[in-house]
C-alpha positions as CSV (number, residue, x, y, z in Angstrom):
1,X,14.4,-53.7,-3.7
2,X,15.2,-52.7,-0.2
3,X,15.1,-55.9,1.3
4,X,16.9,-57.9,-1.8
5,X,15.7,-61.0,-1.2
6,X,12.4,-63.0,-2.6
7,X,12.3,-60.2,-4.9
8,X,10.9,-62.8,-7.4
9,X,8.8,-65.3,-5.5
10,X,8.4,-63.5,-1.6
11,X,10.4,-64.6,1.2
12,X,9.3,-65.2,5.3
13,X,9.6,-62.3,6.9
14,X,9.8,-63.3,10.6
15,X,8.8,-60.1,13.0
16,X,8.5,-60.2,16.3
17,X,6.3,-58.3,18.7
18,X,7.5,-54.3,18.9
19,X,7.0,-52.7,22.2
20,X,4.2,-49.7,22.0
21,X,3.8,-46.5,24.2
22,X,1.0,-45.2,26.1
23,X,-0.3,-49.3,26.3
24,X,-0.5,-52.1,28.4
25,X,-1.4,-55.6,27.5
26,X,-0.3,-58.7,27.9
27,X,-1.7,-62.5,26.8
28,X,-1.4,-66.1,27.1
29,X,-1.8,-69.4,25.7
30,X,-2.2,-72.8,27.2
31,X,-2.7,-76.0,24.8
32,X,-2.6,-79.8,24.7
33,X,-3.2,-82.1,22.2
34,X,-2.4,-85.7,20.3
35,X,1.1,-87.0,19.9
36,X,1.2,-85.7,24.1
37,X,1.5,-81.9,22.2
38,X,2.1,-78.9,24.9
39,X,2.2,-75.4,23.9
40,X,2.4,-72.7,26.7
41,X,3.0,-69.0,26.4
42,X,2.9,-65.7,27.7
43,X,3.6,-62.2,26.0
44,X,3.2,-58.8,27.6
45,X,3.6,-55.0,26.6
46,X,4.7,-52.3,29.2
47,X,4.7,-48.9,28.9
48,X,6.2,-47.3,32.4
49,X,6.2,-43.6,30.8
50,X,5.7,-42.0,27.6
51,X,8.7,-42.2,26.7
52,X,9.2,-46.2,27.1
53,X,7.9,-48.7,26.3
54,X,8.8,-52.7,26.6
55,X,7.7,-56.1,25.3
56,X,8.8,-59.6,26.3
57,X,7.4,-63.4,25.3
58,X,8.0,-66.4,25.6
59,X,6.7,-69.7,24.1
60,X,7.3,-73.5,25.2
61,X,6.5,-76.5,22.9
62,X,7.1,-80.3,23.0
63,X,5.9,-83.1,21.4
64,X,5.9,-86.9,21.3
65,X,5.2,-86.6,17.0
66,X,3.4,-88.7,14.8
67,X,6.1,-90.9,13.9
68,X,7.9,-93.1,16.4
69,X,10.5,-91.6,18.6
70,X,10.1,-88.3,17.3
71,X,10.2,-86.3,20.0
72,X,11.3,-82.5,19.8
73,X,11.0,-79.6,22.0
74,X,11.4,-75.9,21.6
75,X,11.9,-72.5,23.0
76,X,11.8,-69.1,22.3
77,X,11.7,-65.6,24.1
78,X,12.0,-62.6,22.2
79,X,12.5,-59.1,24.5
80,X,12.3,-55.3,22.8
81,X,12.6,-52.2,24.5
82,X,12.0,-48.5,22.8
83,X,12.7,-45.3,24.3
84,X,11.8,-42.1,22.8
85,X,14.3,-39.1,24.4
86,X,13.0,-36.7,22.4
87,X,9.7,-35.9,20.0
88,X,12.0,-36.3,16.5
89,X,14.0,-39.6,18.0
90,X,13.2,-43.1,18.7
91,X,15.6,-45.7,20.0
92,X,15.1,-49.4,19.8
93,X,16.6,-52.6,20.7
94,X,15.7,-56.1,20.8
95,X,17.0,-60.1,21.9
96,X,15.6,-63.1,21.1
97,X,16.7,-66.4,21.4
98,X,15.8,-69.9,19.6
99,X,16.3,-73.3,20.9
100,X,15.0,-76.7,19.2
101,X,15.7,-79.9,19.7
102,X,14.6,-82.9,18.2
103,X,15.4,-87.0,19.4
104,X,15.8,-88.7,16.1
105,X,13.8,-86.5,14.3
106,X,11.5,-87.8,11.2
107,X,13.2,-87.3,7.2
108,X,10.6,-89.9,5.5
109,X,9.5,-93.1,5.0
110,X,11.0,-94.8,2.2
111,X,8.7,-96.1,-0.8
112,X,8.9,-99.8,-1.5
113,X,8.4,-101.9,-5.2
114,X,4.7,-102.6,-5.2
115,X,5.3,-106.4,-5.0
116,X,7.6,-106.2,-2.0
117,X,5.2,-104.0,0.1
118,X,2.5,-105.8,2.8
119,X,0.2,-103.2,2.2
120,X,0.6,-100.8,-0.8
121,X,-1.2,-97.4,-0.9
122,X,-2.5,-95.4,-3.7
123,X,-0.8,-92.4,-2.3
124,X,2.5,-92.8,-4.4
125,X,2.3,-93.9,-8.0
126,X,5.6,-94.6,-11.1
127,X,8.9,-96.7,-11.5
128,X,6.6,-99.5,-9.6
129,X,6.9,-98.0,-6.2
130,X,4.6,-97.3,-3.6
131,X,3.9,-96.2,-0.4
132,X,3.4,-98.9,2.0
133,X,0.7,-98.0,5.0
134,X,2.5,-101.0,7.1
135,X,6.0,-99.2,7.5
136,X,5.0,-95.5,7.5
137,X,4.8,-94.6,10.9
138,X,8.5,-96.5,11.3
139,X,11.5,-94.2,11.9
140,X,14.2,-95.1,10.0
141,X,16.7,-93.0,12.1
142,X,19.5,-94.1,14.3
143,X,19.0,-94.4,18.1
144,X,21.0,-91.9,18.7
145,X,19.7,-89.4,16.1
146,X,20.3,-85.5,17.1
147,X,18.8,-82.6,15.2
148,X,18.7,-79.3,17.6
149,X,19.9,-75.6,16.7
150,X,20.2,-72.5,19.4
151,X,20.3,-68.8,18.1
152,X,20.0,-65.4,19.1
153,X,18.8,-62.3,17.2
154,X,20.2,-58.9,18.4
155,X,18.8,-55.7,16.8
156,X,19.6,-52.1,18.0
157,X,17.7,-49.4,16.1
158,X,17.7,-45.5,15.5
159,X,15.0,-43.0,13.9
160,X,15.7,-39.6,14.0
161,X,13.0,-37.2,12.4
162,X,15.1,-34.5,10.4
163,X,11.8,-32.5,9.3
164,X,8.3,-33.0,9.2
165,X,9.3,-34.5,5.5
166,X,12.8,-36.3,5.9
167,X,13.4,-39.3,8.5
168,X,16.6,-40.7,8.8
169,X,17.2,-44.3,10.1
170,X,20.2,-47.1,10.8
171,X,19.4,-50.6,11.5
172,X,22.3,-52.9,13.5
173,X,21.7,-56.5,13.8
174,X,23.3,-59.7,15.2
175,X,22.9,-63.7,14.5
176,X,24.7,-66.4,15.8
177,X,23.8,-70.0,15.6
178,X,25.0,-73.6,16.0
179,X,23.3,-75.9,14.7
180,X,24.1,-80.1,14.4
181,X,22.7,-82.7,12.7
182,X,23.9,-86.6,13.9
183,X,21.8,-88.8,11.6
184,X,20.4,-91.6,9.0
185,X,18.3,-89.3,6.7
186,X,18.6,-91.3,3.0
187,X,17.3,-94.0,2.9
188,X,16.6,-96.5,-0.4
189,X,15.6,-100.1,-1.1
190,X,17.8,-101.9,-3.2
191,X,16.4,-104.9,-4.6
192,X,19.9,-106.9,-5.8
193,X,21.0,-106.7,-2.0
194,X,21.4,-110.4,-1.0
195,X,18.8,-111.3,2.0
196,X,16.1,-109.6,3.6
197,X,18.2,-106.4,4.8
198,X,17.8,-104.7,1.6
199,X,17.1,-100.8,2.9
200,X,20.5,-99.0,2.6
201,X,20.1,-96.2,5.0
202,X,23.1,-93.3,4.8
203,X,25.0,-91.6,7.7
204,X,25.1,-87.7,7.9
205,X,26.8,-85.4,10.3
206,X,26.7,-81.6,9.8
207,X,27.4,-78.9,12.4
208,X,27.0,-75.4,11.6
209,X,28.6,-72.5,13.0
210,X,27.1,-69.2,11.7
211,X,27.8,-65.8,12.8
212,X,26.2,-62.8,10.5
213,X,26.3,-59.2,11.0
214,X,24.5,-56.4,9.4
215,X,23.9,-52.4,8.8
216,X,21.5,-50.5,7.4
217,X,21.0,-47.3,7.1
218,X,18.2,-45.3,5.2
219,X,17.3,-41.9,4.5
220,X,13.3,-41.4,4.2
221,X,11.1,-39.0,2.4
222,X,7.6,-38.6,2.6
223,X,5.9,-35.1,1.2
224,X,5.4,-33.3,-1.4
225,X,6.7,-33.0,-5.0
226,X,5.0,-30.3,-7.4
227,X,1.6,-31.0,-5.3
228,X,1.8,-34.6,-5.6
229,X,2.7,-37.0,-3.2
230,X,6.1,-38.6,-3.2
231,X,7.8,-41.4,-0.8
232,X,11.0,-42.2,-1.0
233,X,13.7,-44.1,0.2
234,X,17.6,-44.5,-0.2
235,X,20.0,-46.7,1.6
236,X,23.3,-48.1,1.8
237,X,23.4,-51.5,3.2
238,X,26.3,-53.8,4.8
239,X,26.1,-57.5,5.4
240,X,29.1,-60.3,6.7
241,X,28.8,-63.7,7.3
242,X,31.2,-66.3,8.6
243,X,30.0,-69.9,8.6
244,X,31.7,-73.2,9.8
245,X,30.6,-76.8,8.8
246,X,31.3,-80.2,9.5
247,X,30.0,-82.3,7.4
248,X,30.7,-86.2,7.0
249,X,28.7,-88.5,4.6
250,X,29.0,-92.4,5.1
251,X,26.2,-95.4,5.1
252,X,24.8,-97.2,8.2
253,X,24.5,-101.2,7.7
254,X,21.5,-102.7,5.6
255,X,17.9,-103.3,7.5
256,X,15.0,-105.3,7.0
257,X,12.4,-102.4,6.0
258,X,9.6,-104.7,8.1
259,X,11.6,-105.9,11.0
260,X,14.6,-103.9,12.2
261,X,17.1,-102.6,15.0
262,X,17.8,-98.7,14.4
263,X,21.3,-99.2,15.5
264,X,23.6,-96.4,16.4
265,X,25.6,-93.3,14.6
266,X,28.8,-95.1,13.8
267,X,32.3,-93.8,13.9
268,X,32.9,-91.3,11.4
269,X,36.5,-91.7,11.0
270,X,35.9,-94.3,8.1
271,X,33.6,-92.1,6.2
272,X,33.7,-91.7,2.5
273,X,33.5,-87.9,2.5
274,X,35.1,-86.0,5.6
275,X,35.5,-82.4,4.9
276,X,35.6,-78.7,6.9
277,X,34.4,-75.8,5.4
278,X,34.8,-72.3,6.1
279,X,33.3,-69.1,4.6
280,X,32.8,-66.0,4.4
281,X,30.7,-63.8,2.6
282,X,30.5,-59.8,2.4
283,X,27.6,-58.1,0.4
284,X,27.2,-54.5,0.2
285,X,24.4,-52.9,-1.2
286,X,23.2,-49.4,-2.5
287,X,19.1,-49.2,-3.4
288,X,16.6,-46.7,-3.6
289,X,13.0,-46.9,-3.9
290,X,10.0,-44.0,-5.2
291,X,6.6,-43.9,-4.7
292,X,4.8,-40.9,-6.6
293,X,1.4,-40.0,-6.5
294,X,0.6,-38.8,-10.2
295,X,-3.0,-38.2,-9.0
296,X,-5.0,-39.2,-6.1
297,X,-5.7,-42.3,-7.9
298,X,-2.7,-43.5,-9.2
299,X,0.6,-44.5,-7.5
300,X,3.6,-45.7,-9.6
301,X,6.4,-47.5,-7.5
302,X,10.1,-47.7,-9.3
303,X,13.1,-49.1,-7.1
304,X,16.7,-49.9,-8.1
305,X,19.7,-52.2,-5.9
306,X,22.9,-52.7,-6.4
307,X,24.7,-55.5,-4.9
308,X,28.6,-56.2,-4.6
309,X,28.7,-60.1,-3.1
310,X,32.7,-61.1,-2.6
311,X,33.1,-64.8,-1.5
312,X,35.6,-66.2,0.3
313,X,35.5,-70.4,0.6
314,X,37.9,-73.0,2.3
315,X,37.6,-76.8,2.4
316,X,39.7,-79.2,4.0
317,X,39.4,-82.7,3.2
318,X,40.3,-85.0,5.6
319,X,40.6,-88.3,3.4
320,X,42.3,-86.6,0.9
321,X,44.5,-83.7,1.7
322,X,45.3,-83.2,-1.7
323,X,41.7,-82.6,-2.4
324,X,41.7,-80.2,0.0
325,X,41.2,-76.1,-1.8
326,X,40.6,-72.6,-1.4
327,X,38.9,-70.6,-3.9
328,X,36.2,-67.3,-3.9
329,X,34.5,-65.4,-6.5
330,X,33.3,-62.0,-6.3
331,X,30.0,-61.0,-8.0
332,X,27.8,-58.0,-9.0
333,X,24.2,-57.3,-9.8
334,X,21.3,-54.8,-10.4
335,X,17.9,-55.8,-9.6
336,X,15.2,-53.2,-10.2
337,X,11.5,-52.9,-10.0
338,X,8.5,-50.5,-11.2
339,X,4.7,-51.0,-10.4
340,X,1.5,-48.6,-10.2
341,X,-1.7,-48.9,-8.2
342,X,-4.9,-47.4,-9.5
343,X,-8.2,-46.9,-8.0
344,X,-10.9,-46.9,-10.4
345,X,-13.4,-46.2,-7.4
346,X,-12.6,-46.1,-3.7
347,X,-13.8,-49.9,-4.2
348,X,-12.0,-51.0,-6.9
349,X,-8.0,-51.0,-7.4
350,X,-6.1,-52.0,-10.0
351,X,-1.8,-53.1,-9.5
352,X,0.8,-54.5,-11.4
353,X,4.3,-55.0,-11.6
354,X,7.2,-56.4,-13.5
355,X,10.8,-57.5,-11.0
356,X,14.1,-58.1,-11.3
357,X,16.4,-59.8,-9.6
358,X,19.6,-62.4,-9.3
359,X,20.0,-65.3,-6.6
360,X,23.1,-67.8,-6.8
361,X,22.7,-70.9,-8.5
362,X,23.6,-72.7,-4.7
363,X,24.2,-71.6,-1.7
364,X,27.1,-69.6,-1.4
365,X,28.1,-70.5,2.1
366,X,28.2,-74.2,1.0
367,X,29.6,-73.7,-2.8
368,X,31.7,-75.9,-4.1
369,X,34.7,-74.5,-6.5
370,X,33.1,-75.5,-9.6
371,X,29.7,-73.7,-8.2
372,X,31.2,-70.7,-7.0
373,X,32.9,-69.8,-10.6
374,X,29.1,-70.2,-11.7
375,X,27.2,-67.0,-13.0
376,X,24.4,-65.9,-10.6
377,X,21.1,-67.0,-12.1
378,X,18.3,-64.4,-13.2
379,X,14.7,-64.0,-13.1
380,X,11.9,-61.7,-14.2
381,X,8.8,-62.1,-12.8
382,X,5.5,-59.8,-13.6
383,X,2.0,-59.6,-11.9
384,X,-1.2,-58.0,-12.9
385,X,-4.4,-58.1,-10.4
386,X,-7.5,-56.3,-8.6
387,X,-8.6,-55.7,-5.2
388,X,-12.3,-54.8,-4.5
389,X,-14.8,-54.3,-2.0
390,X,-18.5,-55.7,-3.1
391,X,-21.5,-56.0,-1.3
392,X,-21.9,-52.8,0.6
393,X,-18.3,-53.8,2.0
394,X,-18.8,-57.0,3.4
395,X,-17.1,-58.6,0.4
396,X,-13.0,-58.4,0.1
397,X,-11.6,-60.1,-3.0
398,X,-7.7,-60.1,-4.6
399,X,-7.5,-61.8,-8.1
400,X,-3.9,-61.4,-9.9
401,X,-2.3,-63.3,-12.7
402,X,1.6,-63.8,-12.7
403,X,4.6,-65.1,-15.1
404,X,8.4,-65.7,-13.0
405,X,11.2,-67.0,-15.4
406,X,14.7,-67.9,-13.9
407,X,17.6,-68.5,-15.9
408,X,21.1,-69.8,-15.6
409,X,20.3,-72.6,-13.1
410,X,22.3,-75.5,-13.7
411,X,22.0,-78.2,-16.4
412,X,23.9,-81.2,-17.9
413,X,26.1,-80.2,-20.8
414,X,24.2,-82.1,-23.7
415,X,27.2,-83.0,-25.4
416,X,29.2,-84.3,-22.7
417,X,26.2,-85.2,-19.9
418,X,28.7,-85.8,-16.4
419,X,29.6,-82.6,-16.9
420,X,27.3,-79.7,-15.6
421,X,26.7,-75.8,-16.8
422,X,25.2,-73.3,-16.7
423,X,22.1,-72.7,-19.4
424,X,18.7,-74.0,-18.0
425,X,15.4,-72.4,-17.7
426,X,12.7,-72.7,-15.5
427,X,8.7,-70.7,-15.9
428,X,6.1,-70.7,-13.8
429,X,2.8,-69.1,-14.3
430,X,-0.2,-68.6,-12.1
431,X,-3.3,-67.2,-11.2
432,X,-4.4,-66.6,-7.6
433,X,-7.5,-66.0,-6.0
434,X,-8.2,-64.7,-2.3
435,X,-11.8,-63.9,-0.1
436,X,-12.8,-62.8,2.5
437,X,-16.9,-62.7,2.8
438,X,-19.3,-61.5,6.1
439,X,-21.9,-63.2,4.8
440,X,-24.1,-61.9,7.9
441,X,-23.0,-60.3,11.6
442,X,-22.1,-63.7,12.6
443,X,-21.3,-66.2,9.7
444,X,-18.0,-65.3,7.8
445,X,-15.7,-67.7,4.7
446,X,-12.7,-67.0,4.1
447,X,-10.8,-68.6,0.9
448,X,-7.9,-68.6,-1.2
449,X,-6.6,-70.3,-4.2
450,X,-3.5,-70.4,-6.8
451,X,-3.8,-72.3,-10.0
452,X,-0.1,-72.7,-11.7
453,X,1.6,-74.1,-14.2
454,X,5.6,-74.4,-13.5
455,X,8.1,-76.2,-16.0
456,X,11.6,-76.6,-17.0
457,X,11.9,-74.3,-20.6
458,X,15.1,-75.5,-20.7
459,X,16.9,-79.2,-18.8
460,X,18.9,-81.7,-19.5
461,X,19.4,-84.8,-16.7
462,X,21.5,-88.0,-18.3
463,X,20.7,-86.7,-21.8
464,X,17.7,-86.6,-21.7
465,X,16.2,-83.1,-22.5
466,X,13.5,-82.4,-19.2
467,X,11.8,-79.4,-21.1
468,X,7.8,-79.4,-20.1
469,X,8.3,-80.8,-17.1
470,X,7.3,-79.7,-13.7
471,X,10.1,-78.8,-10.9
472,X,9.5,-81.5,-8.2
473,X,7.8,-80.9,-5.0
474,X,5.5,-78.6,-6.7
475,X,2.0,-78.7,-6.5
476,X,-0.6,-77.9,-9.6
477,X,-3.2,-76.3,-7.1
478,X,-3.8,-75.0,-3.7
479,X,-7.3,-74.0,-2.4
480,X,-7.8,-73.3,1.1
481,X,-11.8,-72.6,2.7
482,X,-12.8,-71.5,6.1
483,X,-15.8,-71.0,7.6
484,X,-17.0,-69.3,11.0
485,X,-20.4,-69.4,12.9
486,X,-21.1,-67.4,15.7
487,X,-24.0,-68.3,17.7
488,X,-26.5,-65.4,18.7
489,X,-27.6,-67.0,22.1
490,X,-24.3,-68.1,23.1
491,X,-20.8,-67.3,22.8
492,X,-19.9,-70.1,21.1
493,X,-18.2,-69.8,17.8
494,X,-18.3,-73.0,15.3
495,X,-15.5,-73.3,12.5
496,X,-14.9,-75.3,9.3
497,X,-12.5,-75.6,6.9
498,X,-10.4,-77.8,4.0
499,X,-7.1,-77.8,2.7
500,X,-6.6,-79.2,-0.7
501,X,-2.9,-79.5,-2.3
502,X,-2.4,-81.0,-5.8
503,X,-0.4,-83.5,-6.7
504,X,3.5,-83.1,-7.1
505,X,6.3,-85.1,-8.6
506,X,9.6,-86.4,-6.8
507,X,12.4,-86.1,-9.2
508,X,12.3,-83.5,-12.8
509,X,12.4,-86.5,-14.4
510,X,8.3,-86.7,-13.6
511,X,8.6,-90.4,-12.9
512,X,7.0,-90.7,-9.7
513,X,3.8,-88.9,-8.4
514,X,2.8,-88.3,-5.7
515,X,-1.3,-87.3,-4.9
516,X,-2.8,-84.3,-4.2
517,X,-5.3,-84.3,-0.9
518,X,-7.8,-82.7,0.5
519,X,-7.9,-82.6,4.4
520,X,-10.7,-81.5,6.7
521,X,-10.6,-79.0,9.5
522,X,-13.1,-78.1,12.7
523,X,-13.0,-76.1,15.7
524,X,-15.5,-75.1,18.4
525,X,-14.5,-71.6,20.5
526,X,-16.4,-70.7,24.1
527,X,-15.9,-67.3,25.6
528,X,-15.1,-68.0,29.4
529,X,-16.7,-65.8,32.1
530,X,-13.6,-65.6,33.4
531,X,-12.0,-64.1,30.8
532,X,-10.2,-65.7,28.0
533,X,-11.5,-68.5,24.9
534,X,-11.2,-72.5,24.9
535,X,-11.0,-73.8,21.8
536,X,-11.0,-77.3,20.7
537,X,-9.3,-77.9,16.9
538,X,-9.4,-81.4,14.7
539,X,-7.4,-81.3,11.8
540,X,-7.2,-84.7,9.1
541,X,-10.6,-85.2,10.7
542,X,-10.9,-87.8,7.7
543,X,-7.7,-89.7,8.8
544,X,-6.3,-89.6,5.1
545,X,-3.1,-90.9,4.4
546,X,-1.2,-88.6,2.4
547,X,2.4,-87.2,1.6
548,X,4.0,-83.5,2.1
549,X,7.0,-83.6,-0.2
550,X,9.7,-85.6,-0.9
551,X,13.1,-83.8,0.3
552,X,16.1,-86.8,-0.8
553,X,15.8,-89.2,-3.1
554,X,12.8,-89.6,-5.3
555,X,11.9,-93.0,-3.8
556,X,11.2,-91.4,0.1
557,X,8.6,-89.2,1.1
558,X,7.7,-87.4,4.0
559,X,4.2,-88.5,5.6
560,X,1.7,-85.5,6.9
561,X,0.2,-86.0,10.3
562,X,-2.9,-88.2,10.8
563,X,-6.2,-86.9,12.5
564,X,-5.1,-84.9,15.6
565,X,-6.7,-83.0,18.1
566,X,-5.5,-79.6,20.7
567,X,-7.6,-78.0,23.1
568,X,-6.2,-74.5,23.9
569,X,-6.9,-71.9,26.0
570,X,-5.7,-68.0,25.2
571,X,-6.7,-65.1,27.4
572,X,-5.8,-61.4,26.6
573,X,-5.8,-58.6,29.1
């Protein structure tokens, strides 16, 4: 509730490293691997007084990739600094910056009829295509391709300790990004096309310009109600973003999917679709969140936000000036939340919780008119579990059962199927598993698996109703397993491990599957005298053939990385 977003399914939360008082410590990291991989870097904490305290990283990665003329590169370096004038207040403030850039980076290999293909695979079956093993390490991209983004992240911070009970706190932030894309991304065999050039191949330019500022500010409670412990939180919460995009959409010329010249990024002036968008969006936000204590044993968690999200959206069509519009929407929305905790033993803990919240039915930034009159969908979700200790403690284990329903997202109109609304329905349900086991002082296992089932209640796609069937790109199963062996003579640690997705479909319309795999992991650690750990990692050690997800059309998958290999070393002082 305080965060508002992935209030129904989670959401990254990307932290970097806080500086701590009364500390120093710094570390490093050195690797190479296949595809000429290079990772290299260095963080470190300072602490010059009591009263400050400093951190600063920074990491350096390139690599040649699996596919051809993939090449990317990337860097980041975060700083923090904290300073504490007094014993009730704390003052942070942080800067990080992003760069990555990547030479005509990878978007898929495109699937081929089975009879066309040189060597067909079992890795994509339906509608008679297939993945071919002879093309998939091809890129399909221009010569010129350009993917590459810079940002920076500035926070400033203030906590100010009102009593030994209240805290008060305000949170500034700052993003800014430009980001560009230059490339062929689409690609899709067309059998009538006369000759053997029969892969059309699209053209896509989009540049962002994104500038976002926040405020937050929170007043924080933690003591004492009627003898019974009681957290809380309230907050007010202010959010603005401006965003600028090109964006032009055209084709690049037919190729021979066997035997080709990438070309170049034509000129876009004779582009089909040539339009600049501008937005902004404003969201304020009120919330506040309880945690009481009814006994010892039993927490129950309640929390309520209010969001006010006012658009504001401008295109400009270049082919068509007439086409050209402005249009916004204001929306509002409650999401709440109420869970409980409750140990049955100091082992044994029972949790549950039942969500709600909204999300747009697209992003807002990049609405369209007809989008942005659109409703903002809604979702439920609820989760049941237990967490336990067995086995004199050496035995960690999370089980938890779950039900998320979304509705509103968008649908064809069944009586008039061009046109789209607003009416579908979407359920996922799931069980997960996770531990964590010391089998002895030196042998540990570590696994984790979720078992779902997630379909369309309600769809419609050319008429046809979709009801029953699974989203695309979403697996049935995940279970992960690692093991770790220490050696008692030697300080050599062994590891182990697999990786097992299901399978997945391309398209809601379940016509194409793709196969689950399982993939096998190793590693092999040694202390160094010196100081520090080398550690040498093979992942894919089977050299399976498989594919992540599809991200454009159904008929073009992205290919996971064959059998690689890193040897790293990290130190920490």
């Amino acid at each position: 509730m305080v965060d508002g977003a992935g209030a129904l399914a989670g959401t990254i939360n990307l932290v970097t490293r806080k500086p701590e008082f009364d500390v120093f410590k710094a570390d490093g990291l050195l690797s190479y691997g296949s595809f000429d991989s290079v990772r290299a870097g260095a963080a470190v904490n300072v602490a010059p007084s009591e009263n400050v305290a400093a951190a600063a990283s920074v990491l350096y990665g390139r690599s040649d990739g699996y596919v051809n003329d993939t090449d990317s590169e990337n860097v980041q370096v975060t700083t923090a600094i904290a300073l504490k004038p007094t014993d009730r207040l704390k003052i942070t403030a942080a800067f990080d910056y992003f760069h990555d850039d990547f030479r005509t980076a990878y978007f898929g290999t495109p699937l081929l009829p089975s009879d066309v293909a040189r060597d067909p695979s079992g890795v994509v079956t339906g509608r008679g295509f297939v993945l071919d093993k002879s093309i998939w390490k091809k890129n399909f991209n221009v010569d010129d391709g350009v993917m590459k983004s810079d940002a920076v992240w500035a926070r400033a911070g203030a906590e100010y300790e009102l009593t030994d009970a209240w805290t008060l706190k305000n949170d500034f932030g700052f993003y800014s990004a430009d980001r560009l894309w230059r490339n062929s991304e689409d690609y899709t065999y067309v059998a009538t096309q006369p000759g053997d050039a029969k892969l059309r191949r699209d053209a896509t330019l989009i540049s962002h310009d994104q500038q976002s500022w926040t405020n937050r500010t929170t007043a924080n409670f933690d003591g004492e109600i009627g003898g019974m412990r009681n957290r809380f939180t309230t907050g007010v919460e202010y959010m603005r973003t401006e965003f600028g995009s090109r964006r032009r959409f055209g084709t690049v010329d037919f190729v021979d999917p066997f035997d080709f010249d990438r070309g170049d990024f034509p000129d876009t002036a004779g582009f089909a679709t040539r339009q600049n968008f501008d937005s902004t969006v404003d969201n304020t936000a009120v919330f506040v969140e309880n945690a009481l204590n009814l006994t010892p044993e039993w927490i129950v968690v309640g929390g309520v936000r209010q969001d006010w999200i006012d658009l504001d959206r401008k295109v400009d069509d270049l082919n068509d000036p007439t086409l050209s519009d402005r249009f916004g929407n204001k929306f509002k929305a409650t999401s709440w939340r109420i869970g409980t905790v409750y140990d049955l033993t100091p082992q044994v803990s029972l949790f549950g919780q039942y969500t709600t919240a909204i999300t747009p039915v697209s992003s807002l930034l990049l609405s369209s008119s007809a989008r942005a009159a659109f409703d903002l969908t809604k979702g439920r979700s609820v989760e049941g579990g237990v967490k336990t200790l067995l086995w004199d403690e050496r035995i960690a284990a999370t089980a938890s059962i779950y039900q998320i329903e979304q509705d509103n997202i968008l649908t064809r109109d069944p009586v008039t199927p061009a046109l789209t609304v607003q009416g579908g329905s979407q359920r996922s349900r799931g069980v997960e598993l996770d531990v964590s086991m010391a089998m002895t002082s030196q042998w540990k296992v570590n696994a984790n698996a979720a078992f779902l089932k997630a379909e369309f209640t309600k769809l419609s796609e050319g008429g046809v109703s979709l009801k029953g069937n699974r989203p695309l790109n979403v697996p049935e199963r995940t279970i992960n397993l690692w093991t770790t062996y220490r050696l008692a003579e030697a300080p050599i640690t062994f590891g182990a491990g697999l990786r097992h997705v299901g399978s997945f479909y391309t398209d809601n319309a379940n016509t194409i599957r793709v196969a689950g795999r399982t993939l096998f992991d190793a590693s092999i650690a040694v202390d160094v005298p010196a100081g520090g750990v080398v550690t040498l990692r093979g992942r894919n050690l089977t050299n399976k053939l498989y594919a992540e997800w599809s991200g454009y059309s159904s008929t073009q998958v992205y290919v996971g990385a064959p059998r690689s290999f890193d040897l790293t070393y990290s130190v920490k002082f």
